[in-house]
Each structure stands twice: as structure tokens, then as C-alpha cells.
N, C-alpha and C positions, 0 to 999 in steps of 0.2 A: 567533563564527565565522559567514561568510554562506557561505550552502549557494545552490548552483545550481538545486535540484532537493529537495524534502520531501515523504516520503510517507510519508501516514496509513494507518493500518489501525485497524480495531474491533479484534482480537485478534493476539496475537504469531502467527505466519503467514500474516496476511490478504495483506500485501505480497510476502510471498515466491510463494505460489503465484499471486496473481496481475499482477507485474509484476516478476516477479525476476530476468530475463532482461534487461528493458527495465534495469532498476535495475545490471546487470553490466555490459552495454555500455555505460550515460553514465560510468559510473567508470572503464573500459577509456577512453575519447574525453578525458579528466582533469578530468569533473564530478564537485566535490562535494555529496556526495548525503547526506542522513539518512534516518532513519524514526523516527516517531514511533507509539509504540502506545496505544492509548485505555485501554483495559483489561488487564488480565495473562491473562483466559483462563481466570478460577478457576470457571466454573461448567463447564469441557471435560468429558467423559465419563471421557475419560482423562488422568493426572499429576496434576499440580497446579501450581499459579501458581509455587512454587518453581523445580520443576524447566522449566516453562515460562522464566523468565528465565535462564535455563542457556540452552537450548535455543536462544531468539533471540537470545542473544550470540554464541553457535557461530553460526547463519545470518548475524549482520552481518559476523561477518570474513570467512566465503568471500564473501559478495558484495561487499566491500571498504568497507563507507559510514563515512563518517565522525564520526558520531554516532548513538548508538539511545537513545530514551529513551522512559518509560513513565509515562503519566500518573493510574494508578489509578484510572479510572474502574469503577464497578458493572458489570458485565459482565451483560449482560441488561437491566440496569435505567436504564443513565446515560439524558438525558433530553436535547432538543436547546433549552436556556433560558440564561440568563444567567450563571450562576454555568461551566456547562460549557464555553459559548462564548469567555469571560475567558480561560480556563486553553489553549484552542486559539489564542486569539489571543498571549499570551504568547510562544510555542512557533515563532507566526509572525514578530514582530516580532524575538525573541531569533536566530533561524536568516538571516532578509530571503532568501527563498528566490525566484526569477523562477518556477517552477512548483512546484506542488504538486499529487501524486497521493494520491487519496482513494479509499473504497469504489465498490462500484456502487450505481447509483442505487438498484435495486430487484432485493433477491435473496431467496432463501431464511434464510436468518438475519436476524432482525427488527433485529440489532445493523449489519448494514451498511448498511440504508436510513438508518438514525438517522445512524451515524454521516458517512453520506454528503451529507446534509442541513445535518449539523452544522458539516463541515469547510467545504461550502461558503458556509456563512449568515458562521462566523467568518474566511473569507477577505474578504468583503466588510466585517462590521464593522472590520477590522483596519485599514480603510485610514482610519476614520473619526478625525480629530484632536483631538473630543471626548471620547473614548471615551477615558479614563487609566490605563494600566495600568504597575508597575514590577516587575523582577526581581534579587534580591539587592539590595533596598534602591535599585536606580538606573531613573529612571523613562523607559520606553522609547517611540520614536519609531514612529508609524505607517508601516504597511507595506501594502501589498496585490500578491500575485502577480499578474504578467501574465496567466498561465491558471492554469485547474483540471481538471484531467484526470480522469473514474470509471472504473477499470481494470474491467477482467470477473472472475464470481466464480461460483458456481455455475450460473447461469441463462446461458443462450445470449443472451442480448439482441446486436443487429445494433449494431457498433462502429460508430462515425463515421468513424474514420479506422484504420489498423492500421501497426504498427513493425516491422521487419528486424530478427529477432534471432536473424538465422543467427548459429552461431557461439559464443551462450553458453546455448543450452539446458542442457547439461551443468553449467553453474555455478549456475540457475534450480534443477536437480532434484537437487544436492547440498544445499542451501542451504534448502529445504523437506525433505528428508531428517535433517536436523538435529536436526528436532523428531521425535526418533526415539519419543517415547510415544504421536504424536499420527494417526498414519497406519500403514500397512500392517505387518503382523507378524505371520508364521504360527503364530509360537509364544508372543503370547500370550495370556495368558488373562482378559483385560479385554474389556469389551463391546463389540458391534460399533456402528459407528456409520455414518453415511454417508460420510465419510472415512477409513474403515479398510479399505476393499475395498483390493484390487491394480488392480480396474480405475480408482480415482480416481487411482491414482498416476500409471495408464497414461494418463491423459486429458492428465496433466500436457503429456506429448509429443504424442499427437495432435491434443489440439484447438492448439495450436502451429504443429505441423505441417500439419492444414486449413487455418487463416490463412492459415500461409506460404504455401501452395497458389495458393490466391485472387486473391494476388498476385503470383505468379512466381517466391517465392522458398523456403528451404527452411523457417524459422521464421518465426512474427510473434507477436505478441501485441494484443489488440487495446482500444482505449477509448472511452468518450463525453465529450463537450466540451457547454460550458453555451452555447457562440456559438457562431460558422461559423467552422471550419479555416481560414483562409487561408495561401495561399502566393503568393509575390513573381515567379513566372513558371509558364506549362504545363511548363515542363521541369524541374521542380522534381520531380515527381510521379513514383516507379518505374512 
């Protein structure tokens, strides 16, 4: 199946909270879209890797994508070298995706610099036709996305560019609500963490909503790009 659109995350909700709006609207427009997750999430504070793949099976169908798949990686530990970079190129070649959204560059979790380094090192190997890789026995043909997108994730880092996603905020914060172990819950009695408050949930809409602000609209969400954004005319631009 070739996906329009593949996006990485280090752990099952990396995508959701931070580009699950952007991810609802290309599906809304009739792009198919995947996610791909590195790790299950087994070392989270709260649930477990089990109830974790419950959880972002519930999040792929309210945001509608057409594949979610999970690559087992060490959560905490995977490393950014050859054996892990194979298995993300795989994943690219298998999907032939025109973009792919990955971590951010550099955040508070030591798992999404990695991971963010990783997806983008195995976008560029991918495209290499020395490089032999096969799946289910059938040996698959090089690929490289046009771009690579690093969504925002804990850290305020200044976007490149920012998206219009008036409209499906609501589908963004059901869709991360999914992962009902993993965020806010007054009652219950599991450890708190930096993602357990109610104002991390509440951030979800506001920093959204400042985006959107910025730019004149009511949502956005915002990313970094590895070249320079271009566009094909000034009036291109909201």
C-alpha cells in the first residue's frame, strides 16, 4: 500500500499529541496516511505496552489512518546505527510515502532526539540503491520522501512553518484521549507524571490555539523542516 503521508513517533502517542490534528485533516482532504511507532512505550509510568497497543489502535481509527504499525524497538534504549536504521527503512520502502513526519529535533525525552535523527538519517539511506533490503521474502526497491517534517513535542522550539487545523482540534484531543492510562485522571491512583496534570491536556488546545493566533486563524500546529519551505507563488501563503 503507498501512503501519501508516514508518521513516526518514538512511543505510541508521540503522533497523536503532537500532529493529530494535522494527521485528521490530510485524511479529511483523501490522503492516505500511516503511523509508524518505534517502541510500545514499556518503560511509561503508567499501563503497560499491552494495554498501550489497545490504546493506539483506538487513537488510529478516530483519526482515520490507514495503517499503524509497531516496530519493537527498546524504549529508552534503541540506538540510532545500522541494524535500527534497516528496519525504518523497510517501513519506508514497504509504505513509498511523498512525506514523512517524525519527532522533534530536540526535546525533553531522550527518545525523541534519537528517534528524530533516526527517521531522518533512514530517510536519506532509503533512497540509496546499494543499500538491499527485502520484506516477506520479496526484495524491495529504493525510496526517499520528498520531505521530512519534526512536529513540536514538549519544548516550545520556534516552527519553520505552521498548518491550519481549524476544524479538527476536537478529533486531535479525542484521539490522544484514547490513551486513557497515560494522561489526566482525577481518580487515579497511579503516579503523577509530567503528562498527568490537566493542564498538559489543556496545553493540548492552547498552545493550538496560539499558533493559530500568530497566523490569523483559529488552530495550527506547528513543525521544522531540514531545507527551506518553498512555495510556487507570494499568494500561496495565509
Amino acid at each position: 500500500m503507498k501512503l501519501d503521508i508516514l508518521a513516526f513517533g518514538a512511543h505510541p502517542d508521540d503522533v497523536e499529541l503532537s500532529c493529530g490534528a494535522t494527521i485528521a485533516k490530510e485524511v479529511s482532504l483523501g490522503k492516505k496516511v500511516g503511523i509508524v511507532d518505534l517502541t510500545r512505550g514499556e518503560l511509561g509510568t503508567r499501563g503497560s505496552a499491552e494495554i498501550r497497543k489497545v490504546e493506539a489502535e483506538n487513537a488510529a481509527k478516530i483519526l482515520g489512518v490507514s495503517v499503524r504499525e509497531n516496530l519493537g524497538f527498546a524504549d529508552g534504549f534503541f540506538t540510532n546505527d545500522k541494524s535500527h536504521q534497516l528496519e525504518i527503512i523497510k517501513m519506508i520502502r514497504k509504505y513509498q510515502p511523498e512525506i514523512v513526519l517524525c519527532n522533534a529535533i530536540d526535546d525533553r525525552h531522550i527518545d525523541h532526539g534519537k528517534g528524530s535523527k533516526l527517521v531522518s538519517d533512514a530517510c536519506f539511506l532509503s533512497g540509496l540503491m546499494k543499500i538491499e533490503t527485502s520484506l516477506e521474502g520479496e526484495a524491495q526497491e529504493k525510496w526517499r520522501p520528498k520531505q521530512v517534517y519534526h512536529y513540536m513535542q514538549w519544548k516550545n522550539i520556534e516552527p519553520h512553518f505552521v498548518l491550519n487545523v481549524s476544524g479538527f482540534i476536537d478529533i486531535k484531543t479525542a484521539a490522544v484521549l484514547a490513551y486513557k492510562t497515560q494522561f489526566y485522571d482525577p481518580n487515579s491512583k497511579e503516579p503523577e507524571t509530567p503528562i498527568t496534570s490537566k493542564n498538559f491536556i489543556d496545553s493540548i488546545n492552547y498552545r493550538a490555539r496560539d499558533l493559530g493566533r500568530l497566523i490569523g486563524v483559529e488552530y495550527a500546529e506547528g513543525f521544522n523542516t531540514e531545507r527551506y519551505a518553498a512555495v510556487e507563488s507570494l499568494d500561496k501563503l495565509i
